[in-house]
C-alpha positions as CSV (number, residue, x, y, z in Angstrom):
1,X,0.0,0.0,0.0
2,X,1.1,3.7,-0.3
3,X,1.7,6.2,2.4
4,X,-1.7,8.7,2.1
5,X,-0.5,11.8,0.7
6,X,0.2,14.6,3.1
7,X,0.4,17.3,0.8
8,X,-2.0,19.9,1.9
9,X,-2.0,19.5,5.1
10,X,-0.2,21.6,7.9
11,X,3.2,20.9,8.7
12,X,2.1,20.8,12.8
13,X,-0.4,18.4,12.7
14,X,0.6,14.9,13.0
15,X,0.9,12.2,10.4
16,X,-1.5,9.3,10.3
17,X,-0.3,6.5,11.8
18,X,-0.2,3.2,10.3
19,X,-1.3,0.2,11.0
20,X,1.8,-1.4,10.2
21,X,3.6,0.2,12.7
22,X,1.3,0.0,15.4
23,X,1.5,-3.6,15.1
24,X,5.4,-3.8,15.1
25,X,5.1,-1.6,18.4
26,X,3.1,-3.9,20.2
27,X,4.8,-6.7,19.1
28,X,7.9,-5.5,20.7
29,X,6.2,-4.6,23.8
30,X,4.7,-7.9,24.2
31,X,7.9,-9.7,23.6
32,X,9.6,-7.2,26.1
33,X,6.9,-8.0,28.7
34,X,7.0,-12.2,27.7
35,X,10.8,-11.5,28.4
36,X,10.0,-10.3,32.3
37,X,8.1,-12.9,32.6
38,X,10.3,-15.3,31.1
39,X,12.9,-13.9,33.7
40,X,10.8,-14.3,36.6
41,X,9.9,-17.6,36.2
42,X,13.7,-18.5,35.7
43,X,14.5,-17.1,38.8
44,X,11.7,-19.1,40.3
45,X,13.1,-21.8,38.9
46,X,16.7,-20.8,40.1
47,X,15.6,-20.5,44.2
48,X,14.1,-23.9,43.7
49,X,17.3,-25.9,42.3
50,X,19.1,-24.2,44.9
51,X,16.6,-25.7,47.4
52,X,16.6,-28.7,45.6
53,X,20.3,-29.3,46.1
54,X,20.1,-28.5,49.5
55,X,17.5,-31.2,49.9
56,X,20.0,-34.0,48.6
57,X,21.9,-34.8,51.6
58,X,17.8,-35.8,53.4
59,X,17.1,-37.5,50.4
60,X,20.7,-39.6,50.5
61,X,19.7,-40.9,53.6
62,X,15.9,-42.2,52.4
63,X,16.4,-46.1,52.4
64,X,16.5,-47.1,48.8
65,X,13.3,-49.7,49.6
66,X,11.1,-46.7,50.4
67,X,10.1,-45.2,47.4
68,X,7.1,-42.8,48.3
69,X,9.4,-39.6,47.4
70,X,9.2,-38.7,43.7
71,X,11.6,-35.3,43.6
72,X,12.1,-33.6,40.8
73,X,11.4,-29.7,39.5
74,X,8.1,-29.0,37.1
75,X,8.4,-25.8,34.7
76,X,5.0,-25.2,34.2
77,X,2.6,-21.5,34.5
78,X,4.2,-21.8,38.3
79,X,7.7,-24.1,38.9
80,X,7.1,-26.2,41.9
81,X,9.5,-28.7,43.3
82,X,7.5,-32.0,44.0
83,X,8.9,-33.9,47.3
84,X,6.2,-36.4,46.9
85,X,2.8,-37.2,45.3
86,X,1.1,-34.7,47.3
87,X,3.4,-32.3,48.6
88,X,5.2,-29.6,46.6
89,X,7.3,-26.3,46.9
90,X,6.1,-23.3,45.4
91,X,7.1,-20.0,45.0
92,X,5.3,-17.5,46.9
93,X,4.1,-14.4,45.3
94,X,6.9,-11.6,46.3
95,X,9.0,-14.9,44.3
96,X,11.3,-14.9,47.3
97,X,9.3,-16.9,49.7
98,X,9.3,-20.3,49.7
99,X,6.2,-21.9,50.1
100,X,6.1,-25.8,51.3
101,X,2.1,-27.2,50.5
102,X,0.1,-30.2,51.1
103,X,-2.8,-31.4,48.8
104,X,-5.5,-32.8,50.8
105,X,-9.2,-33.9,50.5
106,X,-10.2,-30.4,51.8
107,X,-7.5,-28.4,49.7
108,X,-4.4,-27.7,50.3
109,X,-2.6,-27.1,53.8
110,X,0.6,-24.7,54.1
111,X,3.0,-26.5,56.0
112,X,5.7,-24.2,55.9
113,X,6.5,-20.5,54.4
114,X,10.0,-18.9,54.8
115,X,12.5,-16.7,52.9
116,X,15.0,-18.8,54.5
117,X,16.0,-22.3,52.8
118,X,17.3,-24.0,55.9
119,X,14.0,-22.9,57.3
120,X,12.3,-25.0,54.3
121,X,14.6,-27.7,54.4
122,X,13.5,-28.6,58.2
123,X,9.6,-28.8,57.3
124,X,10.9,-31.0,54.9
125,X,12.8,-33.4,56.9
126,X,9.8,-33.8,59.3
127,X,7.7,-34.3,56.0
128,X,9.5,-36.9,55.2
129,X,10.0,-38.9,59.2
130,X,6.5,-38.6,59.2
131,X,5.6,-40.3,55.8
132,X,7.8,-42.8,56.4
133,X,6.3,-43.5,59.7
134,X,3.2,-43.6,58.2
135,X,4.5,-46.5,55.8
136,X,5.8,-48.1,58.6
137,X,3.0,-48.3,60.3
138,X,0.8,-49.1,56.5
139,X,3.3,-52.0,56.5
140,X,3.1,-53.9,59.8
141,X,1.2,-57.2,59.6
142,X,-1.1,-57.7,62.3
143,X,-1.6,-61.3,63.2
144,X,-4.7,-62.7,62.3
145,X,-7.3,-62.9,65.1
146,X,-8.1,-66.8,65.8
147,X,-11.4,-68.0,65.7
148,X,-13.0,-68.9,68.1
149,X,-13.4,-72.8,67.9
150,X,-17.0,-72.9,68.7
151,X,-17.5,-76.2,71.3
152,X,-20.5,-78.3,69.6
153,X,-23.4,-78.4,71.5
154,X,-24.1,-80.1,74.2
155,X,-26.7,-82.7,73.8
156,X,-29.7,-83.5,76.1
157,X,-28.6,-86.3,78.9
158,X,-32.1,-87.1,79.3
159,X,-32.4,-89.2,76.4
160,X,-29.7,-91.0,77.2
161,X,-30.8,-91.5,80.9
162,X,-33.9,-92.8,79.3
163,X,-32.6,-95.2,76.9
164,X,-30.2,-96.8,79.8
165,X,-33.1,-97.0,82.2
166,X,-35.2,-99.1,79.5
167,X,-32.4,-101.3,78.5
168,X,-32.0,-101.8,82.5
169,X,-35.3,-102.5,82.6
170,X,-35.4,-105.4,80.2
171,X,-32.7,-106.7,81.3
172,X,-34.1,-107.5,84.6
173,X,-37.2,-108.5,83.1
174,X,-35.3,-111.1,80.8
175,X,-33.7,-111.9,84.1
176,X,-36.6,-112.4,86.4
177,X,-38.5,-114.7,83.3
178,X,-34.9,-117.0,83.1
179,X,-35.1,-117.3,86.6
180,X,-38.9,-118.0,86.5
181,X,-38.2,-121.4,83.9
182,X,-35.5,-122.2,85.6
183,X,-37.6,-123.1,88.7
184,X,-40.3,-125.0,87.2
């Protein structure tokens, strides 16, 4: 396209602007606002490696049979460094406060909040004693309850009473008629 011709008009009053160029100026403002941002979020990222490293000598002392810690970093919108399945460190929003979180059934619990790493790295270590507790506790094997060995029930011993007299009975009858032939 051609520029619109400003012959005719007065020296003082100011040229159209073009679309063009109002385009390539908020392109470059967006890029130098995507570049804050963009630095922001590698400094978050920054605090939490350094956090992260300080973690590792905790973490080297985690049996290697227990495996309910997952660590690692997650660049996303916000970095967080994941200690577990549920537990995370986050940035806070002044982006030098470390912010140690729990994800719960009724949202998520703040466990700890400090500028200070070793601060961070304590809340931690009684994260982790306690979770592993927990396991401990998940993995002991109660003994079976016995049952009871139920005794059979106890029959009547007035049937047997009766039978016994009978038979006695007869007996003595059988005797009494023996004796009876015998002394004819």
């Amino acid at each position: 396209m051609s520029e619109p011709e400003t012959s005719g008009t007065h020296p003082s009053q100011p040229r159209p602007v073009r679309l063009r160029d109002a385009l390539l100026r908020a392109r470059i403002e967006a890029a130098d606002r995507t570049g804050v941002v963009v630095d922001l979020r590698d400094a978050e990222v920054a605090r939490l490696e350094i956090l992260n490293d300080a973690l590792d000598p905790l973490f080297a002392q985690v049996p290697d049979q227990i495996d309910l810690f997952d660590r690692g970093i997650s660049q996303g919108d916000t970095p967080r460094l994941w200690i577990d399945v549920v537990a995370h460190i986050m940035m806070g929003r002044d982006k030098r406060l470390y912010r140690f979180v729990q994800d719960s059934r009724f949202g998520r619990i703040v466990l700890a909040e400090s500028h200070d790493t070793a601060v961070i790295v304590d809340a931690v270590t009684d994260y982790v004693a306690r979770r592993m507790i927990e396991r401990e506790r998940a993995m002991v094997v109660l003994p079976e309850p016995k049952p009871e060995v139920a005794e059979p029930p106890r029959r009547s011993r007035f049937w047997p009473f009766v039978f016994g007299f009978i038979l006695g009975a007869a007996a003595l009858f059988g005797v009494a008629v023996l004796a009876a032939l015998r002394s004819w």
